[in-house]
N, C-alpha and C positions, 0 to 999 in steps of 0.2 A: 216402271220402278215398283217392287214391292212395296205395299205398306207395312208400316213400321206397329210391330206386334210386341208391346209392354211382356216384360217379364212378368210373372204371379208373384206375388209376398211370399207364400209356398216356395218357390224356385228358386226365389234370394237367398232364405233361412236357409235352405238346404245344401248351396254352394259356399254360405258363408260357415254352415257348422263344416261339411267335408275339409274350408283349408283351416280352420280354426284346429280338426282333430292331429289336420296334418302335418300342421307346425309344431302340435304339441306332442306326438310322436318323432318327428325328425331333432325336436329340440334334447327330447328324453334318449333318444340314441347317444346326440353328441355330449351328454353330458356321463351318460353310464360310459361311454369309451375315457372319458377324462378321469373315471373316476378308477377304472382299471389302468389305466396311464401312471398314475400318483401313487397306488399301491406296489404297481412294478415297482417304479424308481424310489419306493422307501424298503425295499424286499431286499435284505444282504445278502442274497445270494448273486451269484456272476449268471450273466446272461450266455448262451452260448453264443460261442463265434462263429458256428458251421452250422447253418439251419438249412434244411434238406426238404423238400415237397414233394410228393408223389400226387403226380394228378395222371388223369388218360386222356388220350385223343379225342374223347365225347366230350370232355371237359370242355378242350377249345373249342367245339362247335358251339357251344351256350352264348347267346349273347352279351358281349362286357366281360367275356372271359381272359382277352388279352390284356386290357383295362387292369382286373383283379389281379394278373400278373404283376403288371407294372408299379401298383399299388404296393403289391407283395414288398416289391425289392425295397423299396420306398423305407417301409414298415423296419423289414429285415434289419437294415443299415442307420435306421434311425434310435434304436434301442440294439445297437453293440455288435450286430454281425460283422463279421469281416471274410463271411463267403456264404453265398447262397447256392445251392444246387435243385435245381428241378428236374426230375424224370417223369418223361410223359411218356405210359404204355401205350403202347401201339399193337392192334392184333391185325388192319393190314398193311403189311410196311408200304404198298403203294400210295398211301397219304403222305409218306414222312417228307417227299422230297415240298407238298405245298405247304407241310408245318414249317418246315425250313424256311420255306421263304418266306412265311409270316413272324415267325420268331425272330431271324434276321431286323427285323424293322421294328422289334419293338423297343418301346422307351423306357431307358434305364437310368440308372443315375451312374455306374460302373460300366467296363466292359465287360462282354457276352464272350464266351465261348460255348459254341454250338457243336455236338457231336453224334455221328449216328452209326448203325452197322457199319462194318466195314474200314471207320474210322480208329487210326493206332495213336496218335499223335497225343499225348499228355492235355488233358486242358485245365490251365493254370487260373485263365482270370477268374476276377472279384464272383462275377455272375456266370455258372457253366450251366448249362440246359443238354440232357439226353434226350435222346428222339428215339425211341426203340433199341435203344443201346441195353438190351437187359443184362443185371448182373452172373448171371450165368455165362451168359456168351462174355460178357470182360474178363471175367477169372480163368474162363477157356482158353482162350486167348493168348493169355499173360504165361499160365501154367506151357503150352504149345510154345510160346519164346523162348524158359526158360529148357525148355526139351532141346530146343534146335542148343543152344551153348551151351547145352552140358555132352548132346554128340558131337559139336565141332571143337571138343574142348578147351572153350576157354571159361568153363565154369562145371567145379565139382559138384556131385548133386549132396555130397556134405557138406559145401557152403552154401547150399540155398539157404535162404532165412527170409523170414517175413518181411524184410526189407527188400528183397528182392522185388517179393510180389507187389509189396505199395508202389515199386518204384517202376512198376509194370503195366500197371491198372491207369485207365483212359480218365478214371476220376480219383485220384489216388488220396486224397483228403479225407482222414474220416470224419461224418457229422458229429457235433454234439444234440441234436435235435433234429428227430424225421418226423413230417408231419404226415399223415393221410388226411385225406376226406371225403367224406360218401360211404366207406365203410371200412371194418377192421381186420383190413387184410391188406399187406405190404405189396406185393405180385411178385417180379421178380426185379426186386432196384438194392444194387449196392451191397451182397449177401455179405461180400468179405469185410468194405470198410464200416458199413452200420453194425456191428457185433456186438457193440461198445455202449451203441446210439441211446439215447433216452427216445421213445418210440409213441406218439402222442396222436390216438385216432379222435376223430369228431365226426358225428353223424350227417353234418350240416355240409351239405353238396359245394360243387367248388363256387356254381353259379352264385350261391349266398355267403360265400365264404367273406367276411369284413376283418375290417381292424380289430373288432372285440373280438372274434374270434383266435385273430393272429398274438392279441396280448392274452388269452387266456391259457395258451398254448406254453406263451415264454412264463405264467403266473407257475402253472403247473410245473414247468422245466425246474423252474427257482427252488420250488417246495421239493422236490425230490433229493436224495442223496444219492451223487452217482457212485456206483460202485467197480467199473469198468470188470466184471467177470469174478469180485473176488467173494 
């Protein structure tokens, strides 16, 4: 049996200051999120209903990055969403079929629809996620549908209208609020239906991405006056 070797007075003081700083750091978080909390809900402005995320495929690899999704939705729906949209870039679409099957399983408080290349089928629910579905190739797409009914004619190309195309597009919902993170640049998500969007970059990566973040994002939204193009 080893013998039993006293901790130093040194070694106490120094485990006891590390949780003393670290509860008073974890206390000072939760209480700066309460305090952006109570500002939101005295803000009269309307929260948006359609809050939109762009993350990438490196994002998920981060540790706690499905986690921070799940959180998201949480967030989203707890302060007034009534649709959330994620697009995850992907540059090789050979991962998308394992992000699938991780996205598939994550915990939401809504139903998921899940769509990827190749996918035409509308996605309605609460919570929809892309998987390399870029807006480019959905407007592609949608525009190619409405070519085949106007040469099979049952569609003049003097009645197309923009309802055609929302009613064409795999995410046909437009956001009130697209978030980035990591940096200020959109890639290719959503060209047609965000036109409108209130567009809200943060430099803080996905891995650190929290609720203060998530409410600072909707503080911003509140402050601004949409103008929808005019």
């Amino acid at each position: 049996m080893a013998p039993h070797r006293p901790v130093s007075p040194t070694a106490s003081r120094s485990a006891a200051t590390t949780g003393f700083y670290s509860r008073r750091v974890s206390g000072s978080i939760v209480l700066y999120d309460a305090y952006l909390a109570t500002r939101l809900r005295r803000h009269s402005g309307e929260p948006p209903a359609h809050v939109a995320v762009v993350i990438t495929e490196r994002d998920l690899l981060e540790q706690g990055a499905y986690g921070t999704l799940s959180a998201l939705f949480e967030w989203a729906f707890e302060y007034g969403a009534e649709r959330v949209t994620v697009s995850v870039s992907v540059l090789d679409e050979s991962v998308i079929p394992t992000l699938e099957r991780e996205l598939a399983d994550i915990a939401a408080p809504r139903s998921v629809a899940i769509r990827q290349p190749g996918d035409t089928e509308q996605a309605a629910d609460p919570i929809r996620i892309s998987i390399g579905l870029g807006g480019k190739r959905e407007f592609a797409e949608t525009v190619r549908q409405l070519a085949f009914a106007v040469d099979d004619g049952t569609l003049s190309p003097d009645e197309i209208s923009e309802r055609d195309i929302d009613d064409g597009l795999v995410f046909g919902d437009e956001p009130d609020l697209v978030i980035k993170t990591g940096a200020e640049r959109l890639s290719d998500f959503m060209i047609w239906q965000s036109v409108y969007a209130e567009l809200y970059f943060t430099d803080v990566n996905w891995r650190d991405f929290r609720k203060r973040e998530y409410l600072r994002a909707l503080l911003e939204y509140k402050r601004r006056t949409r103008r929808f193009g005019r």
